[in-house]
VOGU-3710 file (C-alpha; in Angstrom, 3 decimals, decimal comma):
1> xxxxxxxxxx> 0,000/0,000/0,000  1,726/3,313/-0,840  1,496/6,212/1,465  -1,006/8,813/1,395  -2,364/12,247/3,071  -5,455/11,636/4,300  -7,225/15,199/4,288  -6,218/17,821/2,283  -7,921/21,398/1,091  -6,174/23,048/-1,736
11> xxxxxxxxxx> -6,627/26,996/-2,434  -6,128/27,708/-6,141  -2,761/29,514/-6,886  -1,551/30,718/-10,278  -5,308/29,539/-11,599  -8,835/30,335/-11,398  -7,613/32,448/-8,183  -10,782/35,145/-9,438  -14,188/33,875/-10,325  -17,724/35,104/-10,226
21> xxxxxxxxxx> -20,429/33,639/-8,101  -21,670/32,337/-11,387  -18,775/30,859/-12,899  -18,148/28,995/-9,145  -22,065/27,666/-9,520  -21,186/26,404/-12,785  -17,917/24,488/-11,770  -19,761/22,970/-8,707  -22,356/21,714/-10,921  -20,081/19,993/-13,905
31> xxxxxxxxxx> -17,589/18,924/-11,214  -19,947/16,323/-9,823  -21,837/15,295/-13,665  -20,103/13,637/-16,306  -16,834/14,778/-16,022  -16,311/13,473/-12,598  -14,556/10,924/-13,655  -12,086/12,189/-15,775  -11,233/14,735/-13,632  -10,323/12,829/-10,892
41> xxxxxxxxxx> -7,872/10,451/-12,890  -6,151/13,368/-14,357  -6,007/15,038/-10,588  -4,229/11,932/-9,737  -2,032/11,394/-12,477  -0,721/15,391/-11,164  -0,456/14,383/-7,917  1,488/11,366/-8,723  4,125/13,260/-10,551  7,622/11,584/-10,100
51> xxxxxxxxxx> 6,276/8,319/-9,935  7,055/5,441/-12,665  3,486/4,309/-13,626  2,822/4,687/-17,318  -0,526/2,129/-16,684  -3,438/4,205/-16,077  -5,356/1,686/-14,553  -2,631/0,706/-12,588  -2,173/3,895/-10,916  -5,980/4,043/-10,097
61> xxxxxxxxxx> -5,855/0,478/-8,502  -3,242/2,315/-6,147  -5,263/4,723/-4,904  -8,594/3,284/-5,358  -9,427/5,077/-1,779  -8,691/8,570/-4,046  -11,196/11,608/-3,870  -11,013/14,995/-5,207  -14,239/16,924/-4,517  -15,011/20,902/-5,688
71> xxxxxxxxxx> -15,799/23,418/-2,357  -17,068/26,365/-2,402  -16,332/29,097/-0,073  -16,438/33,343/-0,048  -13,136/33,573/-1,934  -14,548/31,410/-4,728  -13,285/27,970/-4,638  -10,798/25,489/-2,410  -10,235/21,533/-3,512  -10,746/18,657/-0,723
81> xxxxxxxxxx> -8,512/15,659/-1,177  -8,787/12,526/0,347  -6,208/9,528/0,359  -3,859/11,811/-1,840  -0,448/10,432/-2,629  1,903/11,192/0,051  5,173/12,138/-1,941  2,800/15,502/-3,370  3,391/17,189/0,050  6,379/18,407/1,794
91> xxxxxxxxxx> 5,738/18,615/5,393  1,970/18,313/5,320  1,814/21,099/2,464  1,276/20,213/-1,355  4,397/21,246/-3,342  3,434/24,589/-5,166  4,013/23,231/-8,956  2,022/20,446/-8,345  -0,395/22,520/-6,661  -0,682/24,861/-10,051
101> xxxxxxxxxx> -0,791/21,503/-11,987  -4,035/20,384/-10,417  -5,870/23,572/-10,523  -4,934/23,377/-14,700  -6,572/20,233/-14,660  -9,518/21,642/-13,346  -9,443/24,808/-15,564  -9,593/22,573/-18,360  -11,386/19,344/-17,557  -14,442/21,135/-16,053
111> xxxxxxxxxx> -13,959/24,774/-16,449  -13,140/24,934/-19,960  -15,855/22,160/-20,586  -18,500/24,589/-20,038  -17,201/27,472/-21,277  -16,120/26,151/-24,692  -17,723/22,988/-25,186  -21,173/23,323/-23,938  -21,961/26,607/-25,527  -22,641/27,019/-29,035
121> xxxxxxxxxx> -19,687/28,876/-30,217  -18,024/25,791/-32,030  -19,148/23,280/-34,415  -16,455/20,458/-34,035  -17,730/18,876/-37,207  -15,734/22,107/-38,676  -12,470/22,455/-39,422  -12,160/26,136/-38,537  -14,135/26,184/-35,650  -11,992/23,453/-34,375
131> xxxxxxxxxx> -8,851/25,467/-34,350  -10,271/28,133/-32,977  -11,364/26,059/-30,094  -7,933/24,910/-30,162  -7,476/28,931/-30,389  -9,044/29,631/-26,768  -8,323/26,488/-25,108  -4,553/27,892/-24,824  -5,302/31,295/-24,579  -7,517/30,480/-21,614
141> xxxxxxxxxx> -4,586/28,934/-20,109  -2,443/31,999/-20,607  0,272/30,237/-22,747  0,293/33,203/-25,504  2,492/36,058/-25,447  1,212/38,193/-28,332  4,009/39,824/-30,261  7,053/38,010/-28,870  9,194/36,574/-31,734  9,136/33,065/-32,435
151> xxxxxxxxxx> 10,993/30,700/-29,918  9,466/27,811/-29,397  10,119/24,661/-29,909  8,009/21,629/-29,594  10,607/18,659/-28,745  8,708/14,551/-29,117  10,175/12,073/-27,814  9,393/8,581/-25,850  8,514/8,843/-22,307  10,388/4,894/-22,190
161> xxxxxxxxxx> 14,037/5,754/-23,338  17,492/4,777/-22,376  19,754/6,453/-20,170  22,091/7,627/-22,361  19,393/9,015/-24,698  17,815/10,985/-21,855  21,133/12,692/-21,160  21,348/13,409/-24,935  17,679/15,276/-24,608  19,282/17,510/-21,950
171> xxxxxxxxxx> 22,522/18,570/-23,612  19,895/19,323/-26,393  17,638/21,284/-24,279  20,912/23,082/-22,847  21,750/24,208/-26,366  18,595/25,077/-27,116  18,244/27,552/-24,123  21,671/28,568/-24,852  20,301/30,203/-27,731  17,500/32,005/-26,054
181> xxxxxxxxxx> 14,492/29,115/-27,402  11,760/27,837/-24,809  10,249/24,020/-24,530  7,203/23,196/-25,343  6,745/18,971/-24,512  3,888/16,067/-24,172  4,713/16,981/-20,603  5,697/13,503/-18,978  9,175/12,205/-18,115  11,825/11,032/-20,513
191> xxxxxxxxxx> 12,456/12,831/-23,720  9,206/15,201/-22,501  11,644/16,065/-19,032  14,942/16,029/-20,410  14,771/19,247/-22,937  13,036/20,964/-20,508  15,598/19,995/-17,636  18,520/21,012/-20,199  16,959/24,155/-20,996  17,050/25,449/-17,636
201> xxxxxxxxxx> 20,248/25,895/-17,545  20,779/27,479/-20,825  18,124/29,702/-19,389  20,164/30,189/-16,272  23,726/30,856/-17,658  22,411/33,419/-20,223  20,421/35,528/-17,702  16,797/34,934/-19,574  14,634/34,987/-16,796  12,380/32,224/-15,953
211> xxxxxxxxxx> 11,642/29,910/-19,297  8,559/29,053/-20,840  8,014/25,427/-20,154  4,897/24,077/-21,828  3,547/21,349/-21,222  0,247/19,894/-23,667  -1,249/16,230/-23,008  -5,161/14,873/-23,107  -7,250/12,972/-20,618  -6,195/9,684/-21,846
221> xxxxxxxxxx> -2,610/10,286/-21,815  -2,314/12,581/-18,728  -2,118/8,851/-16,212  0,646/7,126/-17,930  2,675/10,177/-17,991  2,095/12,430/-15,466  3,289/16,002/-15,591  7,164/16,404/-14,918  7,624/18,965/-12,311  9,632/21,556/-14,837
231> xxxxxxxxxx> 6,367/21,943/-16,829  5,100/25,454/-15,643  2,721/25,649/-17,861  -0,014/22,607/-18,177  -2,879/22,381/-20,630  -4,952/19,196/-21,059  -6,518/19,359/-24,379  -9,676/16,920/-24,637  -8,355/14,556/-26,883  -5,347/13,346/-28,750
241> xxxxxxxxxx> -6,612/15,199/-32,389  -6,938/19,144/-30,600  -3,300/18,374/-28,596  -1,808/17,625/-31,694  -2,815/20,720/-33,182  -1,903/22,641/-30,264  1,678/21,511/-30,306  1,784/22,802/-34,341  -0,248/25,909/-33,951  1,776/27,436/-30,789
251> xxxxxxxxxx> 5,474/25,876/-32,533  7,847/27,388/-34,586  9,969/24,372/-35,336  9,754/20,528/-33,400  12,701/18,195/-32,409  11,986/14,723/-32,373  14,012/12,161/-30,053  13,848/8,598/-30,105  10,494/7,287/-28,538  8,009/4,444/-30,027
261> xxxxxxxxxx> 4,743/4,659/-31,181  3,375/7,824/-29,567  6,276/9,665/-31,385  5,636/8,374/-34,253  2,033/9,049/-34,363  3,517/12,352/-33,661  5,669/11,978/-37,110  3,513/10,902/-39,224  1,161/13,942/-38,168  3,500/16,809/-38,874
271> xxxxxxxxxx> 4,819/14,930/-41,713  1,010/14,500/-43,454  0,423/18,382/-42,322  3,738/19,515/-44,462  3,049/17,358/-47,357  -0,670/18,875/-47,561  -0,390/21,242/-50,949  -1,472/24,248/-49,287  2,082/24,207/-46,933  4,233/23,275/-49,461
281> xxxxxxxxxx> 6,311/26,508/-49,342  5,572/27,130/-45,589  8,738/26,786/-43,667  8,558/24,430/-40,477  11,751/22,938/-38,972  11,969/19,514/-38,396  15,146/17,662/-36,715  14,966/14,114/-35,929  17,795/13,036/-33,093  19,523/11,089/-30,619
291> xxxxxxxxxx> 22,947/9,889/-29,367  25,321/7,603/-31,642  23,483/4,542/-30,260  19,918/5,730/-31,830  21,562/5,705/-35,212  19,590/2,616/-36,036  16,511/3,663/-34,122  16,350/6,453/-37,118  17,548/4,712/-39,971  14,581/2,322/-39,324
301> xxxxxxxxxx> 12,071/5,179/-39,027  13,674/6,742/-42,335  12,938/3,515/-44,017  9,371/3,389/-43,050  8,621/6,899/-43,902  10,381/6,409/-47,426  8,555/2,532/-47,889  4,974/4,048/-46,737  5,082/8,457/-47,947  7,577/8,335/-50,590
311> xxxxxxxxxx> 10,888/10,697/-50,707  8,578/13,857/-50,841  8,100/12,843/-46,821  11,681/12,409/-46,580  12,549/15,808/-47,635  10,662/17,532/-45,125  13,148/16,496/-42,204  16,478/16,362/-41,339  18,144/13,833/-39,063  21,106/14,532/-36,779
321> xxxxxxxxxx> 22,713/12,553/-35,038  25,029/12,851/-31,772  25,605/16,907/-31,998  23,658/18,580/-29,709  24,873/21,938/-30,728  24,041/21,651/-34,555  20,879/20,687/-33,735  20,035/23,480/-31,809  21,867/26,075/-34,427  19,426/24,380/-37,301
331> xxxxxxxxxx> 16,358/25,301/-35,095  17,524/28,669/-34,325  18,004/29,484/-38,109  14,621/27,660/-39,059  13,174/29,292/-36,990  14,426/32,514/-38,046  12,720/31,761/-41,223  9,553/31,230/-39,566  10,235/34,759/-38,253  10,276/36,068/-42,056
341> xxxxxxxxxx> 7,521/34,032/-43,342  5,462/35,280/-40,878  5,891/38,770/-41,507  5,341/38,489/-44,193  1,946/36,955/-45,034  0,812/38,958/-41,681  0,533/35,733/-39,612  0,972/35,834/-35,762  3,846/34,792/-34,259  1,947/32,737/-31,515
351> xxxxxxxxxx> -0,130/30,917/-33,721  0,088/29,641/-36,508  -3,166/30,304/-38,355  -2,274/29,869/-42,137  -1,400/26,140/-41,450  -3,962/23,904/-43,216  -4,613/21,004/-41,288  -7,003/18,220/-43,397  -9,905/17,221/-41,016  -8,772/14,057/-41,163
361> xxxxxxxxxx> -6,337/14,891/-38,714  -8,991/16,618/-36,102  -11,557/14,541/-35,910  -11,321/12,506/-33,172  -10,363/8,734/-33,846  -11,952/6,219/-31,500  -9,708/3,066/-31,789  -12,198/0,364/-31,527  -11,797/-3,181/-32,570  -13,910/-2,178/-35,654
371> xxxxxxxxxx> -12,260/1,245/-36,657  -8,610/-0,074/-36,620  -9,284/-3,200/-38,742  -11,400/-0,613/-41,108  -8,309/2,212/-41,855  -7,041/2,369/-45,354  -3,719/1,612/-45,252  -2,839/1,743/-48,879  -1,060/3,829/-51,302  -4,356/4,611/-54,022
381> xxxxxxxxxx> -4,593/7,549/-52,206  -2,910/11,520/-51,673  0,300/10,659/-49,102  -1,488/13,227/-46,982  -4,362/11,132/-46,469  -2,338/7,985/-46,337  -0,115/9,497/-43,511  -3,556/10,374/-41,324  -4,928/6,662/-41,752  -1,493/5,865/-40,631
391> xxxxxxxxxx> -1,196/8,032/-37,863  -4,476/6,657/-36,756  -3,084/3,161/-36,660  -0,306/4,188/-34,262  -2,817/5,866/-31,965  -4,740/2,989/-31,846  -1,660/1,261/-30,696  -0,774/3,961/-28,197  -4,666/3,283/-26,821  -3,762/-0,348/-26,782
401> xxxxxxxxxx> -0,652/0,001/-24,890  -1,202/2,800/-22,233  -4,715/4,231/-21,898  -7,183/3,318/-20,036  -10,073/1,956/-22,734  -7,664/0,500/-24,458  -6,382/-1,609/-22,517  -9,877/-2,741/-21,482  -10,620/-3,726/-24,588  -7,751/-5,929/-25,667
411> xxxxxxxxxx> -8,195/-7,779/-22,728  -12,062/-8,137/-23,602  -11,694/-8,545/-27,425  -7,924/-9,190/-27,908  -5,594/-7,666/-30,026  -6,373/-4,990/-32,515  -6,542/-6,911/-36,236  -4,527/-4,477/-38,581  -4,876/-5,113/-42,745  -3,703/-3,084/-45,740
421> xxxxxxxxxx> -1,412/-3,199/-48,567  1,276/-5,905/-48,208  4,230/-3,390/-48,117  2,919/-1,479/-46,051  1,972/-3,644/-43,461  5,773/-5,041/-43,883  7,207/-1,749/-43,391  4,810/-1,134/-39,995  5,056/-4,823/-38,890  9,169/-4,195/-39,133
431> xxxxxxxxxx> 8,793/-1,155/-37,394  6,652/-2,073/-34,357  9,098/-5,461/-33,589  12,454/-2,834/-33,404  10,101/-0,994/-30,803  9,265/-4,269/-28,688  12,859/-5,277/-29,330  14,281/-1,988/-27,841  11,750/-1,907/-25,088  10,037/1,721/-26,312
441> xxxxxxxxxx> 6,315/0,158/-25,908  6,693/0,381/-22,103  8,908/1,793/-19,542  11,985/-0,734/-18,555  11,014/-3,834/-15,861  7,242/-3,600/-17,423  5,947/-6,810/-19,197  4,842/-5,589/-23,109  1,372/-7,598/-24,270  1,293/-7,013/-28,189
451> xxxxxx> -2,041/-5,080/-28,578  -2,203/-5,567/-32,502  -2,068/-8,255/-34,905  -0,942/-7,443/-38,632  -2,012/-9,169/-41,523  0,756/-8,958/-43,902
//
């Protein structure tokens, strides 16, 4: 049994620290209806920050005895914890990040809920009004600076990586804050920490002030990777579709590290985005890297980009391997481009409005038995498109391995039944067994249960 505080009452600081006597009425009433649930799993994936669980039911089964309950009082409002996990708290008082943290999650699990989703402002059948959802979900949150010059960058990377190739995301990170660029991460630990970590100090040395650490994750994601405790700034977007978009819209250039097949779900996102004809000539910088030891790790995602999207796919990214410094000199002058494009077409700097993003990549993808063994995974189609059925076959995999529902329903149904054009399914079969091989589907120690079958 792991050690817990048994009361707690939380006063809001950094959030929702000044609210109206109607806005508190509201967020009493949702925080006890649907979204009851979700908000207290992504409370507890907060307050469990630190720990190594990436198994969101495991961390529930924990602290079953867990309760998070919305008070009211004259200020506005105070959170009541019960059976909270103990390492939270230093000497019977919740650690301030952490504290920030869980008042995000409420913000955006309940508060946001019914002041974005529940009015009628938004069709999310639409492509535009999704992105401007996406629009005032992080402006709600306060992550936009309006007018500051482009600087950040959006770093992927597994949250189940080696050693050696966590270091390498710091020394990265380092040189990136060297150069005056903030982090913006998936939020958990491993190559989501380590930029973030590095960047501190570049930060540090050069006199910047306190950086811009962003972190961006989704209620099914939030549990098995739990907000490192450099992220001070947290938004939990409602699914995996709007968080994607979030990390393109707010970016000015993304650094991928080694990971498995979250980051490349990630990939094959940005990469269908850039080959969409309408961003053709739109400059985004994109650096894959790792130490000397991921060499392979790349080649092999190379190769599957090149089997499955062509060489048009391929020339949309550059790979680097073990110089941390040239990495973070390529962003810095990509970047600067972004700068200059934006100028001139009259785009903002913090977000990136004249991105077209094909609705196949916002609509949310529910990775059921029936919809993964239904994606068309063939080339008789634009590599845009192909790239988005794709992407949706590694989410389903990510569901499969690490959320919640996912898990639930392999062990109820069994694996996921993949089909599609022989090569293809070659190239993706190849690709998943490196993964399992290198141990990227779950952190080290865990026992991996394939989630998928593929029909070659």
């Amino acid at each position: 049994m792991k050690p817990y505080i048994t009361d707690a009452e939380i006063s809001p600081a950094g959030q929702l620290e000044s609210l109206s006597r109607f806005e508190v009425n509201h967020i009493m009433g949702t925080s006890t209806g649907e979204l009851a649930d979700i908000f207290r799993s992504c409370s507890l994936a907060v307050l469990n920050s630190g720990d190594l669980i990436d198994d969101g039911a495991e961390l529930l089964a924990h602290y079953a005895d867990f309760s998070i309950e919305v008070i009211k009082n004259q200020r506005g409002i105070e959170l009541a914890l019960k059976n909270a996990p103990a390492h939270a708290f230093v000497d019977g008082e919740l650690i301030t990040g952490i504290n920030e943290h869980l008042f995000s999650v409420l913000r955006d699990v309940i508060y946001a809920h019914d002041k974005f989703i529940n009015v009628r402002w938004f069709d999310q059948e639409k492509s535009p009004d999704i992105t401007n959802f996406v629009f005032h979900m992080l402006r709600n949150a306060g992550v936009f600076t309006p007018g500051q010059k482009p600087d950040m960058v959006v770093c992927w990377g597994g949250h189940s990586i080696s050693r050696e190739e966590y270091d390498y995301t710091k020394e990265v990170g380092y040189q990136l804050g060297l150069r005056g660029l903030q982090i913006c991460t998936g939020c958990g630990p491993g190559a989501m920490k380590g930029p973030m970590k590095g960047a501190t100090i570049g930060h540090a040395k050069q006199r910047t002030g306190p950086g811009r650490y962003l972190g961006i994750t989704e209620p099914g994601i939030i549990a098995a990777e739990s907000p490192n405790p450099i992220v001070n700034k947290l938004v939990i977007m409602p699914d995996i579709e709007k968080r994607l978009e979030a990390f393109v819209r707010t970016g000015h250039g993304i650094v991928v590290f080694p990971g498995g097949v979250g980051t490349t779900e990630e990939i094959l996102y940005i990469l269908g985005i850039l080959l969409h004809p309408d961003n053709i000539d739109m400059p985004f910088p994109l650096v894959f890297t790792g130490p000397r030891s991921a060499e392979h790790y790349f080649n092999e995602i190379n190769q599957f980009i090149v089997d499955t999207l062509g060489l048009e796919a391929q020339q949309r990214y550059r790979i680097i391997i073990d110089d941390p410094k040239r990495v973070a000199i390529e962003m810095k002058r990509g970047i600067s481009s972004v700068e200059e494009y934006r100028l001139r077409s009259g785009d903002a700097y913090h977000y990136n409005w004249s991105l077209t993003i094909d609705e196949l990549f916002q609509q949310p993808f529910d990775p059921t038995h029936e919809h993964m063994a239904d994606l068309q995974l063939h080339r008789n189609q634009d590599s845009h498109t192909l790239a988005a059925h794709l992407r949706r076959a590694f989410s389903g995999v990510v569901a499969g391995n690490v959320k919640e529902e996912g898990i639930c329903a392999i062990r109820q149904h069994g694996p996921f039944e993949l089909r599609g054009e022989s090569n293809i399914m070659a190239a993706m079969d190849s690709l998943l067994q490196t993964f399992i091989e290198q141990d990227r589907m779950k952190l080290p120690g865990s026992t991996y249960r394939q989630c998928y079958h593929i029909h070659r």
